[in-house]
C-alpha beads as a LAMMPS data file, in Angstrom:
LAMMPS data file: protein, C-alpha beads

256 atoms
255 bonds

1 atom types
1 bond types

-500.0 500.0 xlo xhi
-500.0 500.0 ylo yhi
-500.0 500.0 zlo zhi

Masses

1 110.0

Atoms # bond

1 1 1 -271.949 62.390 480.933
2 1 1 -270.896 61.735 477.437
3 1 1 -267.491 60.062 476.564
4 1 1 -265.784 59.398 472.946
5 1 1 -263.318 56.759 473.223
6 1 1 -261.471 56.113 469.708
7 1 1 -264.147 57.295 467.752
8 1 1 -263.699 57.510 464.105
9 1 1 -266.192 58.648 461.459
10 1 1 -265.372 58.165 457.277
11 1 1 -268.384 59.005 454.767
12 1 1 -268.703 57.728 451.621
13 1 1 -266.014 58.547 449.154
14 1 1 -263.933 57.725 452.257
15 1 1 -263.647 60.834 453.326
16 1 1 -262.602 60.825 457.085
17 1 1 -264.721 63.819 459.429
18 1 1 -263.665 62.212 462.599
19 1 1 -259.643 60.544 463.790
20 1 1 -259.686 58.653 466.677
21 1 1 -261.333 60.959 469.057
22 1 1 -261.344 60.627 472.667
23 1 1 -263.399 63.008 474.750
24 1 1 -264.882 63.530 478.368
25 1 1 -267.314 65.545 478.852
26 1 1 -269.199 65.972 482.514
27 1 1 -272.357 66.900 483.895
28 1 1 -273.035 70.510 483.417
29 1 1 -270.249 71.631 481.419
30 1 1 -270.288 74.268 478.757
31 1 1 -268.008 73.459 476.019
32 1 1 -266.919 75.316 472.796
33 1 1 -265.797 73.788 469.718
34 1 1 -263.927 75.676 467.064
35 1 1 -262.115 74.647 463.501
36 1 1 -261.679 75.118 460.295
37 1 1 -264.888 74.511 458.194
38 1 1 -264.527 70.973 457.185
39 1 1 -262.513 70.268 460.895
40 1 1 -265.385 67.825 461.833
41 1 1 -267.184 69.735 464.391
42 1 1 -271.008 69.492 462.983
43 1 1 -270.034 65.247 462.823
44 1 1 -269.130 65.556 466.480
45 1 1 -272.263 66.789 467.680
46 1 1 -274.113 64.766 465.417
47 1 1 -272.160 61.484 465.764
48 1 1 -273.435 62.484 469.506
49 1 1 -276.850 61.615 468.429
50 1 1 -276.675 58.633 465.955
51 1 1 -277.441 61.468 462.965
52 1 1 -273.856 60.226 461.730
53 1 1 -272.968 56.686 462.407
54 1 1 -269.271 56.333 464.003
55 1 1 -267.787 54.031 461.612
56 1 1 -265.283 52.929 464.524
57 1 1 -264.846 53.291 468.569
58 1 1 -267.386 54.068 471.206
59 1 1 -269.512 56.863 472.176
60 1 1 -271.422 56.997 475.097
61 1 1 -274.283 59.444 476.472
62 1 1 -275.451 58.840 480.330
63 1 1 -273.910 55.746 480.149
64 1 1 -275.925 54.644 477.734
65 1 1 -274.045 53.523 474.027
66 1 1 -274.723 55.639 470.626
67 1 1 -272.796 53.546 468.258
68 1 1 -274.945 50.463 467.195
69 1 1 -277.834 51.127 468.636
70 1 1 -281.191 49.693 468.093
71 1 1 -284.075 52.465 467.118
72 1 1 -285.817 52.268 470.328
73 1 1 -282.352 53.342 472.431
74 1 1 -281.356 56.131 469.827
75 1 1 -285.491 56.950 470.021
76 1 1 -284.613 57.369 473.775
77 1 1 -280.934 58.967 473.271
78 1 1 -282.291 61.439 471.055
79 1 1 -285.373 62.821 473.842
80 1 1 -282.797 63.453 476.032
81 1 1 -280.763 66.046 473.618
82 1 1 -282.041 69.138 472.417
83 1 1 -280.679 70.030 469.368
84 1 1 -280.009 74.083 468.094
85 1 1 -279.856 74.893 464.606
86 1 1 -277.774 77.302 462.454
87 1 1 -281.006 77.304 460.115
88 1 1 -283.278 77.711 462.966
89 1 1 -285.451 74.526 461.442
90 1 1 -289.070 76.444 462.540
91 1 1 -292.577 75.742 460.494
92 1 1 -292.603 79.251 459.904
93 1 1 -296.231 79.131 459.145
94 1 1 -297.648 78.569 462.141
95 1 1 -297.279 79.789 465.727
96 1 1 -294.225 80.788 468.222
97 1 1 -295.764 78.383 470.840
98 1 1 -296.734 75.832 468.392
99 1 1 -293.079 75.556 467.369
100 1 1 -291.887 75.245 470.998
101 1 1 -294.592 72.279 471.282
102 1 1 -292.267 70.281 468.811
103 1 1 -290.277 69.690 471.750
104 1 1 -292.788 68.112 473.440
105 1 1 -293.187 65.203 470.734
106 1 1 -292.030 62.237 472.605
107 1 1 -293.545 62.805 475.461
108 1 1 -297.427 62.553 474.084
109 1 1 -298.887 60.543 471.879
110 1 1 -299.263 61.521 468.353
111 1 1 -302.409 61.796 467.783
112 1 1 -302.806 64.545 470.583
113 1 1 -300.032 66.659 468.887
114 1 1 -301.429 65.601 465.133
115 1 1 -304.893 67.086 466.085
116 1 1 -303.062 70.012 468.052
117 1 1 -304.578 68.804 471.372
118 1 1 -301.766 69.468 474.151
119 1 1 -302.216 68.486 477.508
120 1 1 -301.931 71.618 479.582
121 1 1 -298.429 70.801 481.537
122 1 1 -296.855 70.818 478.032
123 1 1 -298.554 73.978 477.177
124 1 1 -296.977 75.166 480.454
125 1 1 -293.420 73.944 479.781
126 1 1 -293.615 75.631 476.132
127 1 1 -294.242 78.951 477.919
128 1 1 -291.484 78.730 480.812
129 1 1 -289.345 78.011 477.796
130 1 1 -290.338 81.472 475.939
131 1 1 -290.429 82.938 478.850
132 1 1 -286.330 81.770 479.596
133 1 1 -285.367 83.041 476.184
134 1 1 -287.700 86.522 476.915
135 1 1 -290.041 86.037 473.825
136 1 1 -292.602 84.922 475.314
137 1 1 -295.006 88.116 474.064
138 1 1 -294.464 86.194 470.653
139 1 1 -296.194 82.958 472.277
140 1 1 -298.838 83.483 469.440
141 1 1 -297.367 84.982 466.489
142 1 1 -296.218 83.489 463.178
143 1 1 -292.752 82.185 463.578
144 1 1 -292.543 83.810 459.932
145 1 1 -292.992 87.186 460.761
146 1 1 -290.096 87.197 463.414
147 1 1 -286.342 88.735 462.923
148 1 1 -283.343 85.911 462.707
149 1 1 -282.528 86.669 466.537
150 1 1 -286.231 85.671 468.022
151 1 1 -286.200 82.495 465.608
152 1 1 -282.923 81.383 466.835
153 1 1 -284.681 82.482 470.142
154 1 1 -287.344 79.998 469.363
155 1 1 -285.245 76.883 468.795
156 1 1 -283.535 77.274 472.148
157 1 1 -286.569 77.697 473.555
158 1 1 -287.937 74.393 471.479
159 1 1 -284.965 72.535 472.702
160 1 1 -285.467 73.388 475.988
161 1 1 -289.124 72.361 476.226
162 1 1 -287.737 68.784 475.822
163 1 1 -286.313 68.916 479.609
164 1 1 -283.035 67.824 478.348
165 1 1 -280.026 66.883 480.218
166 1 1 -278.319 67.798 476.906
167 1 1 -278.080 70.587 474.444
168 1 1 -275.936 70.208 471.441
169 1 1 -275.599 73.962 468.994
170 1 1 -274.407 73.529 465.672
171 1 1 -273.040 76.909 464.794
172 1 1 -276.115 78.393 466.418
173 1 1 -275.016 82.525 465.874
174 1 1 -273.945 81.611 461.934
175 1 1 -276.591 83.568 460.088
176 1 1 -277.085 86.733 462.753
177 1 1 -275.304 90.254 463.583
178 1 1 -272.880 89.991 466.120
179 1 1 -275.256 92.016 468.801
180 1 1 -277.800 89.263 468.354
181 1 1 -274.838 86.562 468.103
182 1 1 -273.847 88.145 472.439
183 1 1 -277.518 87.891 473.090
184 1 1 -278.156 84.578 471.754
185 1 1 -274.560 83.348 473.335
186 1 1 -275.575 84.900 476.429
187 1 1 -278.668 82.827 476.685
188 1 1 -276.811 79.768 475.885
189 1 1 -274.617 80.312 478.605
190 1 1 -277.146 81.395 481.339
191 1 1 -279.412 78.386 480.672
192 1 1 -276.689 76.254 481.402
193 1 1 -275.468 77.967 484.721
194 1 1 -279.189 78.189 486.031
195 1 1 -280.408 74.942 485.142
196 1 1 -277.091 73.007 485.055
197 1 1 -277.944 71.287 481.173
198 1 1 -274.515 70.413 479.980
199 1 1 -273.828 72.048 476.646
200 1 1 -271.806 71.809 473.355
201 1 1 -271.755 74.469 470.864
202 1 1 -269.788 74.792 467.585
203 1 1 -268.760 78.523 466.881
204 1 1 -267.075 80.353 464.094
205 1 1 -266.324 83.363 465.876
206 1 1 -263.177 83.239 467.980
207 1 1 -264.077 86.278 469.693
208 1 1 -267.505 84.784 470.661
209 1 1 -265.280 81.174 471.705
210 1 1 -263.113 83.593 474.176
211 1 1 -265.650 85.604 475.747
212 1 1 -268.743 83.132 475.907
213 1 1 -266.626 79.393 476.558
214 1 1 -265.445 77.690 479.921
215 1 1 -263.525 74.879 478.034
216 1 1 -262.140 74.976 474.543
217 1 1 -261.930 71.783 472.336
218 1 1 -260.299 72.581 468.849
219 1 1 -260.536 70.388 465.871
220 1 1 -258.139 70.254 463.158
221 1 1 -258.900 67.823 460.201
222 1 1 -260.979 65.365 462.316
223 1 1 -258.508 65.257 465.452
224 1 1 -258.421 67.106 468.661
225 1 1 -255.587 69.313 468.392
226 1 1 -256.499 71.167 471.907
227 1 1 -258.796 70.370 474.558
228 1 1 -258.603 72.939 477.552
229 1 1 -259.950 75.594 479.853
230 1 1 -260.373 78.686 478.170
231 1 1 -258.242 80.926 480.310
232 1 1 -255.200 78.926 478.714
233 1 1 -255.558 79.823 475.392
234 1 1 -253.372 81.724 473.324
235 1 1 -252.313 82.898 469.963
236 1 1 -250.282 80.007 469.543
237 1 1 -253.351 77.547 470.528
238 1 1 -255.229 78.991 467.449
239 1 1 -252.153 78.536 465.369
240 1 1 -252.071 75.276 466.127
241 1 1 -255.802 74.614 465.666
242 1 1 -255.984 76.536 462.239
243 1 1 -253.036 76.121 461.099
244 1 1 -251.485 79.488 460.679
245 1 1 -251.488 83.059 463.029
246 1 1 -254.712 84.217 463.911
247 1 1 -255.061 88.206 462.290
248 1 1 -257.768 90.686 463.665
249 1 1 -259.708 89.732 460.979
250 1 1 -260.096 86.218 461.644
251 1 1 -261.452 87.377 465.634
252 1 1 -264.737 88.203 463.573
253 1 1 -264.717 85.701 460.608
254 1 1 -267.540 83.542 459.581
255 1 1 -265.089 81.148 457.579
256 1 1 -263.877 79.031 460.624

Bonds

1 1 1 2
2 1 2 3
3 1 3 4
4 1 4 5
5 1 5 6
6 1 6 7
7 1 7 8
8 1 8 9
9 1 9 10
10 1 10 11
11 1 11 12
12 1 12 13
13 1 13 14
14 1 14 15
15 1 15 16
16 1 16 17
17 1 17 18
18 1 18 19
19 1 19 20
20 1 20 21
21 1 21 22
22 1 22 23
23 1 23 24
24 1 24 25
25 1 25 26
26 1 26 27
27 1 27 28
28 1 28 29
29 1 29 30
30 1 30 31
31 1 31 32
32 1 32 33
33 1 33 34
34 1 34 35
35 1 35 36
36 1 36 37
37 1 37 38
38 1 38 39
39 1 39 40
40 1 40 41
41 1 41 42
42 1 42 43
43 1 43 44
44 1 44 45
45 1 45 46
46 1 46 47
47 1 47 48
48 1 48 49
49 1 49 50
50 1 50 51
51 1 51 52
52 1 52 53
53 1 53 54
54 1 54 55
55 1 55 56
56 1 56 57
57 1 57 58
58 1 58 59
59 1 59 60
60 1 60 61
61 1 61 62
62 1 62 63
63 1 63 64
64 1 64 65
65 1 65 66
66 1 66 67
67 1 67 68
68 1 68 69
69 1 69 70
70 1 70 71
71 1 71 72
72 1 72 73
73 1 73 74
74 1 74 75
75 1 75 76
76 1 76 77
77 1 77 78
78 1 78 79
79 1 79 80
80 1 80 81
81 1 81 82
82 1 82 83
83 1 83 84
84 1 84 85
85 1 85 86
86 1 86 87
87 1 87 88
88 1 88 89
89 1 89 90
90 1 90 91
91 1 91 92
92 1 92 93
93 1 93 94
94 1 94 95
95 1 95 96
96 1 96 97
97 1 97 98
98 1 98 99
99 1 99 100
100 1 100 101
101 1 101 102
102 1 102 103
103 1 103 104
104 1 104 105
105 1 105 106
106 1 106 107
107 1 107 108
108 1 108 109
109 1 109 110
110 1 110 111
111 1 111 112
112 1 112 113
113 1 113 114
114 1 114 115
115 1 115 116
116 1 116 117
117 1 117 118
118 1 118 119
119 1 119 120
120 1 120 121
121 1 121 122
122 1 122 123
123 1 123 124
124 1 124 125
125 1 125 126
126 1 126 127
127 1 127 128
128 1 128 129
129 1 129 130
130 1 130 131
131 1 131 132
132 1 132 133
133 1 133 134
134 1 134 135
135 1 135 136
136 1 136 137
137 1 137 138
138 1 138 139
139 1 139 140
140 1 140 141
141 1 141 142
142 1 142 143
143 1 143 144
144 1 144 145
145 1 145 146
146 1 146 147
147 1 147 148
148 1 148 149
149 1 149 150
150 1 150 151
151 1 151 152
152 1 152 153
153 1 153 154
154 1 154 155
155 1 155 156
156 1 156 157
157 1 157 158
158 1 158 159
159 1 159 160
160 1 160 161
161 1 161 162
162 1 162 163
163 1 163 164
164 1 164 165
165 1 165 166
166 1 166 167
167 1 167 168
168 1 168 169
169 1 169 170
170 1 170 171
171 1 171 172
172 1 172 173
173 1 173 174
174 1 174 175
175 1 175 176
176 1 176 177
177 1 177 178
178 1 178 179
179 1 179 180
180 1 180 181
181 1 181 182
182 1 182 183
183 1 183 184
184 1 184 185
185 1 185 186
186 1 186 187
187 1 187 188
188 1 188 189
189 1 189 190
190 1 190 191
191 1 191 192
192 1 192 193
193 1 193 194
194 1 194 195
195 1 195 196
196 1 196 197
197 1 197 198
198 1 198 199
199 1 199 200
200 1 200 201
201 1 201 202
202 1 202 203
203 1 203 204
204 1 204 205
205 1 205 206
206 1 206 207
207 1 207 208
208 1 208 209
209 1 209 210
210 1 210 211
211 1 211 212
212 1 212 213
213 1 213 214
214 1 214 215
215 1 215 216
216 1 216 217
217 1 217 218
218 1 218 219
219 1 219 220
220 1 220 221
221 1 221 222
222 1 222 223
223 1 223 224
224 1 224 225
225 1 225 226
226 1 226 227
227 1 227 228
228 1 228 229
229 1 229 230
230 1 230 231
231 1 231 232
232 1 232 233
233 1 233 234
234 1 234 235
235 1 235 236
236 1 236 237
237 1 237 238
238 1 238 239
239 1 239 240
240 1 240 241
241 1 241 242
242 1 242 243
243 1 243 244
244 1 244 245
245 1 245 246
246 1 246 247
247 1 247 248
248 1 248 249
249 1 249 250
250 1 250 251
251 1 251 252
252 1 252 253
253 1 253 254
254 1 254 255
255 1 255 256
């Protein structure tokens, strides 16, 4: 389903997120990534997208190629990935459901969504989604006036309203408790093994990479220093992916 073959990314200042990268990734699989901060993660999921241009190499999604292009392929790229948030990214002044519809955007035309007039079946799929992520009591309440858990809660259910064959989470348990960080994890993971959506998420907690992850890819400075099935990792896998010996401490550290 999506493939990296020598993929390199350098921003300006020539600073280099990405080192010849090659990746497989199939249909349906649930896949963590974890590095330092800095280790290139967020460009992977957004090189994924076209968000960050590769600068070299190719990356593919459903056969279809990312790097170079034209707007109306990355237009169609893009509706097929369903992007999670660290920041949540909700207009928290207006509804639950209203957020959810954001989803929906390129499959109506704008003016319907502009003047707030959804066609019923997209009405529908907003709900299902709520209703997958068990918020949807909220359907109807400001997005504002809900707790970091249900907003996260809300951009899963967003991204999911897209029908997508792909969901990409950029740190996605960041900025919540670690009880919300299991629940949120947890509905990451059962999405994916009831409706088969492959899935890519970037975590900072190691203990959240062990219990919640199939497969393991580790980053180190823009290469991919381990790429694996969880039950094979070990102390010394996280040495070599951070560098040094993992302490207690680091098993519940935001910093990585």
């Amino acid at each position: 389903m999506i493939e990296f073959r020598d993929v390199s990314v350098t921003y300006r200042g020539g600073v280099q997120a990405l080192r010849h990268v090659d990746l497989a990734v199939d249909d349906g699989e649930f896949v963590v990534v974890v590095g330092l901060s800095g280790a290139g993660k967020s460009t992977l999921l957004r090189a994924l997208n076209g968000l960050v241009p590769a600068t070299s190499g190719s990356i593919t999604v459903d056969g279809t190629e990312v790097v170079g292009a034209t707007p109306s392929d990355l237009r169609a790229i893009r509706s097929r990935i369903g992007m999670i948030f660290q920041t949540f990214n909700l207009v928290h002044r207006t509804s639950v459901v209203n957020n959810v519809l954001m989803g929906r955007l390129a499959r109506v035309p704008a003016w319907r969504s502009t003047l707030g007039l959804w066609p019923a079946t997209d009405r529908e799929a907003a709900m299902v989604a709520l209703e997958r992520v068990g918020i949807a009591e909220k359907a109807y309440v400001r997005a504002a006036d809900l707790s970091g858990g249900q907003q996260q809660r809300v951009g899963i259910a967003r991204a999911l309203a897209q029908e997508p064959s792909l969901v990409l989470a950029d740190e996605p348990v960041a900025a919540l408790d670690p009880v919300t960080s299991r629940q949120v994890m947890g509905d990451l993971q059962r999405i994916n093994q009831d409706l088969g959506i492959t899935t890519l998420v970037n975590l900072h907690f190691l203990d959240l990479a062990r219990e919640f992850g199939r497969r393991l890819v580790g980053l180190r400075e823009g290469e991919v220093v381990f790429d694996g099935d969880i039950g094979d990792v070990t102390e010394d896998t996280f040495r070599e992916i951070y560098g040094r010996a993992i302490t207690e401490e680091d098993l519940l550290a935001t910093d990585g």
